[in-house]
N, C-alpha and C positions, 0 to 999 in steps of 0.2 A: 563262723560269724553269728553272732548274739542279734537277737532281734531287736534289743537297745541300740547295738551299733549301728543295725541298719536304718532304724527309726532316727538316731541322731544327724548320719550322714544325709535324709532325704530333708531334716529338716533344714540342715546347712544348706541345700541346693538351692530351698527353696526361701533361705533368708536372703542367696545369693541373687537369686533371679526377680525379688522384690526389689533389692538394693540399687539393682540393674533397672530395671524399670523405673522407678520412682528417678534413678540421676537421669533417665534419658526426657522424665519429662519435665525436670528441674531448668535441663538443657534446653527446652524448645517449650519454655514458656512462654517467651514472646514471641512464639508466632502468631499465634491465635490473634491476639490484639494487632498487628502487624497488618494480616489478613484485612483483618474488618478494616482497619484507616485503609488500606488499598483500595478495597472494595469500594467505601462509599468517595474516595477521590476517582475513582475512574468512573462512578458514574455522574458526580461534577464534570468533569471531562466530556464526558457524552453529553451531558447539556449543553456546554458550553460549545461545544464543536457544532453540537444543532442547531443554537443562535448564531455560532459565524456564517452557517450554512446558510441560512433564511437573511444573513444581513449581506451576504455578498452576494444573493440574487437579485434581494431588493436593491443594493446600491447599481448593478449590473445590468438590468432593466433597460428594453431599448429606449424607451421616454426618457429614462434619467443619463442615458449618455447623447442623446439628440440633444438634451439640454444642456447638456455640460460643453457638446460642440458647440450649439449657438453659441453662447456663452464665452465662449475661448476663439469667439468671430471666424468661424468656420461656416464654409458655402457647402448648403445641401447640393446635393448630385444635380438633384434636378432647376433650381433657380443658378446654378453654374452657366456660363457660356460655353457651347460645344462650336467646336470648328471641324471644319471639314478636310481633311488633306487626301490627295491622290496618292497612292503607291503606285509605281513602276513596275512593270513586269523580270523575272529575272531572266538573264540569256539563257538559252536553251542550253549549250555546253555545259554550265555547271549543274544540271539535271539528270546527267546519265545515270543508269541503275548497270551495275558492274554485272552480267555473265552470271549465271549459274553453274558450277561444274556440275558433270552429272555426278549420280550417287555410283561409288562403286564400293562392293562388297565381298568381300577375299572369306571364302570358309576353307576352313580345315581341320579333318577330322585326323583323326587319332587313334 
């Protein structure tokens, strides 16, 4: 083999391995662009998520749902009327605590 041919053959390899590269990034050219609109919608997203966060604490707020009871004529706990009732004691019968058996423990060796 001629040092032509072997100079021919590396250059073939290496038109082939250009060809090769250049279609693979012909192929994924949009990603890049892709990328980037991802990127800056998810950090839209993360804004967004942080003003729902702050508006659903503010709307959540114990002042703003005391008010939204008043409001919907709901009685605070404590301007409520409390009554008093008696419980009954219950019969002793249905209080029994059932027996313990004792522990027991079987070894066997081998």
């Amino acid at each position: 083999m001629t040092w032509q041919t072997r100079a021919s053959r590396y250059v073939m390899v290496y038109v082939v391995l250009v060809c090769a590269l250049v279609g693979l990034r012909y192929g994924t050219r949009d990603i890049y662009p892709t990328l980037r609109d991802l990127r800056a919608e998810r950090s839209e997203l993360t804004l967004k998520r942080r003003e729902l966060d702050l508006e659903v604490q503010r709307l959540s707020s114990a002042a703003r749902v005391r008010a939204w009871a008043l409001e919907n004529e709901m009685i605070p706990f404590t301007r409520s009327q409390k009554e008093v009732a008696t419980f009954s004691a219950l019969p002793s019968e249905s209080l029994t605590v059932p027996q313990a058996e004792p522990l027991e423990v079987k070894v066997k060796w081998r």
